[in-house]
Z-matrix of the N, CA and C atoms (Angstrom, degrees):
N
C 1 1.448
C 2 1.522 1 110.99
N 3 1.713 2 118.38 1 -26.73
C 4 0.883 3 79.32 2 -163.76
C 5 1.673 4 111.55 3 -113.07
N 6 1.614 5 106.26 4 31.35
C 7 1.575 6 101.74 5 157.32
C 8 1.658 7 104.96 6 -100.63
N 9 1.235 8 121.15 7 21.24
C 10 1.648 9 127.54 8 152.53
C 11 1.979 10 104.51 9 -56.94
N 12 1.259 11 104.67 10 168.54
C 13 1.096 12 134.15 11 163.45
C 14 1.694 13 100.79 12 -66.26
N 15 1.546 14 108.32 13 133.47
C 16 1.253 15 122.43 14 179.19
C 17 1.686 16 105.10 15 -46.50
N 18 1.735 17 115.96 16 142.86
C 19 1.021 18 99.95 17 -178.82
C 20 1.515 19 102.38 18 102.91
N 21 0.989 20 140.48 19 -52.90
C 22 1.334 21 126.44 20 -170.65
C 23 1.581 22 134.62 21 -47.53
N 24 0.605 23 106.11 22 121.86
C 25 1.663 24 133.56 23 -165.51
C 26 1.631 25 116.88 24 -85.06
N 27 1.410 26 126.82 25 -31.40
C 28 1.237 27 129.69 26 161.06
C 29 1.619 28 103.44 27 177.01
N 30 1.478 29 99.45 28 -166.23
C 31 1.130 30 121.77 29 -161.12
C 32 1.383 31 99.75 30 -178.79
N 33 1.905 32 108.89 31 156.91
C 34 1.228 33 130.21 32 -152.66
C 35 1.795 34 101.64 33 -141.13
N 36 1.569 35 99.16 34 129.37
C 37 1.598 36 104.88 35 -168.41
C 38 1.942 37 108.61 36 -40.38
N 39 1.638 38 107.77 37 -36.65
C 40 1.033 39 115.60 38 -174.66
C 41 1.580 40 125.37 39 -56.91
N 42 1.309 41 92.75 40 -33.88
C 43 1.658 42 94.07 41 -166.15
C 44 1.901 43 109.55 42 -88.62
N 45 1.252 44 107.10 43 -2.92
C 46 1.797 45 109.28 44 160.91
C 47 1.498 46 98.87 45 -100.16
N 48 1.334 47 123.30 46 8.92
C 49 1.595 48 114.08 47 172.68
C 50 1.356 49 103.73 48 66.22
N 51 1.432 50 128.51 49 58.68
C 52 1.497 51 149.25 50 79.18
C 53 1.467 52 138.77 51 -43.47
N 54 1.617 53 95.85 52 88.67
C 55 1.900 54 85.42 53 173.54
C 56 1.323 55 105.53 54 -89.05
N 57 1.630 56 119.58 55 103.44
C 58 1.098 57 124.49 56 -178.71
C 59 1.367 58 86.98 57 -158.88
N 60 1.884 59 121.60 58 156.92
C 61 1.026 60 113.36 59 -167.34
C 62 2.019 61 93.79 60 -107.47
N 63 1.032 62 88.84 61 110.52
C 64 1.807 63 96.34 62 -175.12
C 65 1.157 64 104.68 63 -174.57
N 66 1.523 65 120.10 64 144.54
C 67 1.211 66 146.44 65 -160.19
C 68 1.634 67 108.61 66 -160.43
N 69 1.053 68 105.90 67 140.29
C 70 1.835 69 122.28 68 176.44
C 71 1.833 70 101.38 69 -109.50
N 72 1.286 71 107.22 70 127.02
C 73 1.775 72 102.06 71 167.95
C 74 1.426 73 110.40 72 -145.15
N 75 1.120 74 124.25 73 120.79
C 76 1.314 75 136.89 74 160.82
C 77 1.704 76 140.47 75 -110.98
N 78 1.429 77 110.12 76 69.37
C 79 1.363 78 119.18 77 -150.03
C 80 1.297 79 113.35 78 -67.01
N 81 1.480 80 130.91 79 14.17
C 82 1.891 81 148.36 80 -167.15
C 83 1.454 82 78.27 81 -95.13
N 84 1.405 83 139.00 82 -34.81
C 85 1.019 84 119.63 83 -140.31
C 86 1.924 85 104.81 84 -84.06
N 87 1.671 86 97.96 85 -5.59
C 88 1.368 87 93.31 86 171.51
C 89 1.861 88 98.20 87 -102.04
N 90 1.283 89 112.46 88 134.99
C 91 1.302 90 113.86 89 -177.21
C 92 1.392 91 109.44 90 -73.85
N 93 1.418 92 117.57 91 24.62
C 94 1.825 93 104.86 92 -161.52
C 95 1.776 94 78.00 93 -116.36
N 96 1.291 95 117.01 94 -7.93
C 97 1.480 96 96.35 95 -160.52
C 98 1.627 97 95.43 96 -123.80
N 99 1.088 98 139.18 97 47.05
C 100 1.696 99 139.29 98 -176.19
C 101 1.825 100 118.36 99 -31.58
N 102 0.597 101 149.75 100 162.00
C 103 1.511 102 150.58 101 157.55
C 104 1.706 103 95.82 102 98.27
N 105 1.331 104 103.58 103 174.83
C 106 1.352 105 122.72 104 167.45
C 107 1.612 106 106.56 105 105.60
N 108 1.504 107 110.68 106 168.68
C 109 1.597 108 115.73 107 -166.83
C 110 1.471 109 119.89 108 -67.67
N 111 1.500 110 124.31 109 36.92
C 112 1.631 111 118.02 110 -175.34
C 113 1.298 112 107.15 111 58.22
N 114 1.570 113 98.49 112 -176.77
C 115 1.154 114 118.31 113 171.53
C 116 1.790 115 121.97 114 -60.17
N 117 1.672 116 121.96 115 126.75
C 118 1.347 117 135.02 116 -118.96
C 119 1.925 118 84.55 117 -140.54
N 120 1.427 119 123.09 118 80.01
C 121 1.626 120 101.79 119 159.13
C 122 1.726 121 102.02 120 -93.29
N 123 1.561 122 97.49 121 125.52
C 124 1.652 123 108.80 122 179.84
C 125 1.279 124 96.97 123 -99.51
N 126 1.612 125 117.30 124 119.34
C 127 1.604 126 118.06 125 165.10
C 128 1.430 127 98.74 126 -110.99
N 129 1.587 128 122.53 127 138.58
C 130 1.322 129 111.86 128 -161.84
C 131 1.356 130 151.15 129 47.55
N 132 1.356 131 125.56 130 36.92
C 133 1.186 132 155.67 131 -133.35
C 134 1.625 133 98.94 132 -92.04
N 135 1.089 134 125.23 133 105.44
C 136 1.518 135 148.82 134 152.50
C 137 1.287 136 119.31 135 -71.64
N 138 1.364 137 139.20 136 102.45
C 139 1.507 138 105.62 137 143.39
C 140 1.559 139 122.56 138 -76.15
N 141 0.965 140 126.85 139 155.64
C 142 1.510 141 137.18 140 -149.65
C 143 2.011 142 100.80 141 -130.53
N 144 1.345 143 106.75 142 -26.80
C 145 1.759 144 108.65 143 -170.26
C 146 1.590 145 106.46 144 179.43
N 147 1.291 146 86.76 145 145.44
C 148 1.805 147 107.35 146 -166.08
C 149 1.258 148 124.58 147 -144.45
N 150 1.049 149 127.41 148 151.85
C 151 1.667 150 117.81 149 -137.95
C 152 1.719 151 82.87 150 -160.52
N 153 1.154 152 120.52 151 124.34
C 154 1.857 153 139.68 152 130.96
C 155 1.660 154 88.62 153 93.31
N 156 1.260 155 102.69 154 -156.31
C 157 1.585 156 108.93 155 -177.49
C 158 1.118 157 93.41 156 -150.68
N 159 1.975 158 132.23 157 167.23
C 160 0.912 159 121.35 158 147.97
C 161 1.613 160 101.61 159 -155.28
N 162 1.515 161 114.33 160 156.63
C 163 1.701 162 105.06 161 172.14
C 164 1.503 163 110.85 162 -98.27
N 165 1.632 164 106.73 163 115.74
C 166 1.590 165 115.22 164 158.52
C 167 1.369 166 136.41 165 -66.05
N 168 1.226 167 131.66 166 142.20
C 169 2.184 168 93.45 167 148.62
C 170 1.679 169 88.46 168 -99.29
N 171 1.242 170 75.06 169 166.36
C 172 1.566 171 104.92 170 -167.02
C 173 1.729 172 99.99 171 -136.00
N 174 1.702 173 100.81 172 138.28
C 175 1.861 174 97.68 173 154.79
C 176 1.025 175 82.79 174 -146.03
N 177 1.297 176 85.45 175 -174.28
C 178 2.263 177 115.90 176 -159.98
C 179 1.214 178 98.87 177 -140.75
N 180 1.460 179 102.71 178 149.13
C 181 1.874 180 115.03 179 161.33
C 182 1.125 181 107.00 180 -59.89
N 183 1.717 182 119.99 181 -33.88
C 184 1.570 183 114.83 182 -163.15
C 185 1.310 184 117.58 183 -86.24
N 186 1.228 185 117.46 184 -3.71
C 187 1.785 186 125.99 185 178.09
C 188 1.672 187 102.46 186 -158.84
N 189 1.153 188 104.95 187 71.11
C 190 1.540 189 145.03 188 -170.26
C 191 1.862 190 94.46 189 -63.13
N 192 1.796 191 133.14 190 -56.02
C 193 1.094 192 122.59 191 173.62
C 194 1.666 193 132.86 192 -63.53
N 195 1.271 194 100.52 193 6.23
C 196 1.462 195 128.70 194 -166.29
C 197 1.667 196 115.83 195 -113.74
N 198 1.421 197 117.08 196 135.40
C 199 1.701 198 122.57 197 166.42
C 200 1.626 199 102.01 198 -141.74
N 201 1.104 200 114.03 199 147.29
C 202 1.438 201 112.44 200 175.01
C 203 1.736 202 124.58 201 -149.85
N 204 1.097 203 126.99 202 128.26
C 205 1.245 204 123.02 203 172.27
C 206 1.660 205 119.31 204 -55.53
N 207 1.436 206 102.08 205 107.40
C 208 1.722 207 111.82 206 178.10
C 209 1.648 208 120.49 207 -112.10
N 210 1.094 209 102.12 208 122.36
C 211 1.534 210 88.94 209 -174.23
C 212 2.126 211 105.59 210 -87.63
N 213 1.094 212 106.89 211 129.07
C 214 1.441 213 135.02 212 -159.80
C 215 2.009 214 91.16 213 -112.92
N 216 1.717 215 86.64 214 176.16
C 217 1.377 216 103.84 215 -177.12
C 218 1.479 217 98.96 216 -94.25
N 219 1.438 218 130.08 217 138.76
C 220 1.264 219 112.17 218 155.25
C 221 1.726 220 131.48 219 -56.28
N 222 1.220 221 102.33 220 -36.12
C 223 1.366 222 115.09 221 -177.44
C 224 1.585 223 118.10 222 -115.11
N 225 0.927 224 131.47 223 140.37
C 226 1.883 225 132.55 224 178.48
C 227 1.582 226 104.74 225 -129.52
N 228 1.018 227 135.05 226 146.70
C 229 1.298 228 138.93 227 132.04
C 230 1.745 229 122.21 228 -95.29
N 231 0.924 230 124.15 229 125.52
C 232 1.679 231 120.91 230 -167.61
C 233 1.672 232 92.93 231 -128.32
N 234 1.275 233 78.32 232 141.47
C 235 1.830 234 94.85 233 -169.07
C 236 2.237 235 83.93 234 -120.94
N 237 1.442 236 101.39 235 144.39
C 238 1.689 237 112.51 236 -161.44
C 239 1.102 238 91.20 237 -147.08
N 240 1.491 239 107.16 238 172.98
C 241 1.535 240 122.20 239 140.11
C 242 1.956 241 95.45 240 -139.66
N 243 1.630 242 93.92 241 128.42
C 244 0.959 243 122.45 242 176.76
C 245 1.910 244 126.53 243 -45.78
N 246 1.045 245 123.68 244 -168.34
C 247 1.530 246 130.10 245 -179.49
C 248 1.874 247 101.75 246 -82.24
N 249 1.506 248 103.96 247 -16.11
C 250 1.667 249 85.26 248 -159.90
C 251 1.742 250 78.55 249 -117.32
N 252 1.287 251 131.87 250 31.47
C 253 1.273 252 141.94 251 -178.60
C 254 1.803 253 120.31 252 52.00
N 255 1.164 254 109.09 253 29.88
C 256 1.829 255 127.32 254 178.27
C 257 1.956 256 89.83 255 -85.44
N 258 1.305 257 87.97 256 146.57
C 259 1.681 258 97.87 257 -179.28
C 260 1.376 259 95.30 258 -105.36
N 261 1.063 260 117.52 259 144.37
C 262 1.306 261 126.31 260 -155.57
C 263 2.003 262 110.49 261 -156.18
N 264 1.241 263 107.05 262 126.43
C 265 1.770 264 136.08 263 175.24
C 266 1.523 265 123.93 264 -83.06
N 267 1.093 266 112.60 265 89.06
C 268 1.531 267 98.26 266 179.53
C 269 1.710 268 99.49 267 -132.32
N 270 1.785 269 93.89 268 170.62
C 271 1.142 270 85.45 269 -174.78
C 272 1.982 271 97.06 270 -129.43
N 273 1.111 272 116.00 271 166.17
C 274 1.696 273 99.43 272 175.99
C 275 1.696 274 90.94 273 -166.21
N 276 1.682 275 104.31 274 131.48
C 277 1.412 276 128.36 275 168.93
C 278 1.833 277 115.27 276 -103.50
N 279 1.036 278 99.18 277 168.59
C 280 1.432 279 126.24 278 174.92
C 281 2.005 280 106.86 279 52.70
N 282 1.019 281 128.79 280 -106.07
C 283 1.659 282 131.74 281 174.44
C 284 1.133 283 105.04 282 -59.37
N 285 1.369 284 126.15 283 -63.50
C 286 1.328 285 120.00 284 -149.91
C 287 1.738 286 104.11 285 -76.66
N 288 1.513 287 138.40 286 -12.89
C 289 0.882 288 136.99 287 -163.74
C 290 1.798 289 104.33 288 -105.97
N 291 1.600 290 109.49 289 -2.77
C 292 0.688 291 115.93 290 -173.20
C 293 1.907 292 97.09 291 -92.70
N 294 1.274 293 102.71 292 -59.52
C 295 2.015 294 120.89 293 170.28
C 296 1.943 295 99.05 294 -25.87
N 297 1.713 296 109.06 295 -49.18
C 298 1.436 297 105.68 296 -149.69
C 299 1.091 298 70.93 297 -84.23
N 300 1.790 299 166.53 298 -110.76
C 301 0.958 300 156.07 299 -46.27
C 302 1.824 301 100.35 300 -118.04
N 303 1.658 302 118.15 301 -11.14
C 304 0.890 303 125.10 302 -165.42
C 305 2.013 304 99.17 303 -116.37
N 306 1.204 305 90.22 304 -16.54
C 307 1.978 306 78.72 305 173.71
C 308 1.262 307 97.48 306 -98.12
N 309 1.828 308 128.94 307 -23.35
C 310 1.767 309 134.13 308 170.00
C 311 1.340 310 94.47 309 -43.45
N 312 1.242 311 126.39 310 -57.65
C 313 1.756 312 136.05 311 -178.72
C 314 1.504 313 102.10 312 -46.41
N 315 1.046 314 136.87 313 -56.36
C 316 1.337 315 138.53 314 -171.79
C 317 1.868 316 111.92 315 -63.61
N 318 1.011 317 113.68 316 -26.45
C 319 1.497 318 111.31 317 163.41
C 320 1.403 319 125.88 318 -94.23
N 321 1.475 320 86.91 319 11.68
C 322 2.009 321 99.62 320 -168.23
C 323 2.041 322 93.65 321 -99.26
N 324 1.382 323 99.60 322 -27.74
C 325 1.563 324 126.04 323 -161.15
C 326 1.584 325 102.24 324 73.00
N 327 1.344 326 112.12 325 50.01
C 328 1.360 327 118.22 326 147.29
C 329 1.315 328 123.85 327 -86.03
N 330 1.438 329 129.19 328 145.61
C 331 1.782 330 131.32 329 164.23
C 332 1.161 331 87.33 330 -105.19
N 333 1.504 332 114.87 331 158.32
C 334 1.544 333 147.05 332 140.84
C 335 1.279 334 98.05 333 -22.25
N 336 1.260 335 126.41 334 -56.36
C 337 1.800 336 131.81 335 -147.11
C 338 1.478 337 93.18 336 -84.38
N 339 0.994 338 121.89 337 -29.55
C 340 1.663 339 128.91 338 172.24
C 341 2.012 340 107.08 339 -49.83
N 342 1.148 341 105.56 340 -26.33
C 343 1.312 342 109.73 341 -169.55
C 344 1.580 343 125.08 342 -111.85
N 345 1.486 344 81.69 343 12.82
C 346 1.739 345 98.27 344 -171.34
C 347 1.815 346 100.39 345 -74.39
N 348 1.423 347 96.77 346 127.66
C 349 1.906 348 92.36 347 175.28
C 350 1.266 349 93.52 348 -77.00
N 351 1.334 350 121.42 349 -70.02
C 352 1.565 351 123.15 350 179.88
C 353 1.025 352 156.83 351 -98.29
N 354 1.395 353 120.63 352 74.68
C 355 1.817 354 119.84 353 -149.73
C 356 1.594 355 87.17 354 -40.10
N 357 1.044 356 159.23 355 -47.85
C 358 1.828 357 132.15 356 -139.85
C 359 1.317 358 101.65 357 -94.98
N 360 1.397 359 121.44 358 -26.40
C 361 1.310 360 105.56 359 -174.74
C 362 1.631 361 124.20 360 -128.55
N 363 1.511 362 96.81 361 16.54
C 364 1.405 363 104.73 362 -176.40
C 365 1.931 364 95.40 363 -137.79
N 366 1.116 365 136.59 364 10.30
C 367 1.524 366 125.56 365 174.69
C 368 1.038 367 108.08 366 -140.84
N 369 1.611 368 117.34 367 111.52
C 370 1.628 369 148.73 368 -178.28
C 371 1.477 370 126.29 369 -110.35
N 372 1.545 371 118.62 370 103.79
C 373 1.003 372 134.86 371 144.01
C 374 1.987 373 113.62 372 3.59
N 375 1.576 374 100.30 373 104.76
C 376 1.545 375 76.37 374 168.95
C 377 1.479 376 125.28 375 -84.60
N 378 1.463 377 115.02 376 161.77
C 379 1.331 378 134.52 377 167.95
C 380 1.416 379 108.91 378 -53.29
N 381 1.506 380 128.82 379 110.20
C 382 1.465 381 131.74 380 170.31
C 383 1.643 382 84.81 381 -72.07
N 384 1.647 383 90.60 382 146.08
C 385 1.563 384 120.90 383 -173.24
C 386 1.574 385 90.09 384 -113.36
């Protein structure tokens, strides 16, 4: 994450070309979104229960000219086993449940863009900085 673009929020074993189902997420790391369970290595990553809906935008390292409005779960519970191999229960709302549910996609070989309801009115071109 952290030779990502400032801001990065996670990443998925797949997308450094790891086919392994593991992902690292740490959603503090955007200061707009505070709270949630720290830093997150998911080995085997389940969600197990899901609660409300909500619409994000979302972008990716892997289609970097791209952001899109996705509608996500508000709530996840993800059942893991950790870095030191402990199986492990957590639960995470609002951003951060949004980060895990979108690198879970990345071991599924889902994109963001996969989830677009409406290319015309929900997928935007990013702003060159």
């Amino acid at each position: 994450m952290d030779a990502g673009p400032p801001r990065t929020v996670g990443i998925a074993a797949p997308q450094i070309g790891a086919m392994v189902r593991a992902a690292i997420v740490h959603s503090e790391r955007n200061p707009k979104y505070p709270g949630g369970n720290g830093f997150l290595t998911l080995i085997n990553p389940v969600i197990v229960g899901s609660v409300g809906k909500q619409f994000f935008r979302e972008g990716c390292l892997s289609i970097p000219e791209y952001t899109a409005n996705i509608r996500r779960a508000q709530s996840v519970t993800v059942e893991y086993f950790d870095i030191d191999g402990e199986r492990r229960l957590i639960t995470a709302d609002g951003f951060e449940s949004v980060v895990i549910q979108h690198e879970l996609d990345h071991l599924d070989g889902i994109l963001f863009l996969d989830r677009v309801t409406d290319i015309k009115t929900d997928l935007f071109r990013r702003q060159q900085r």
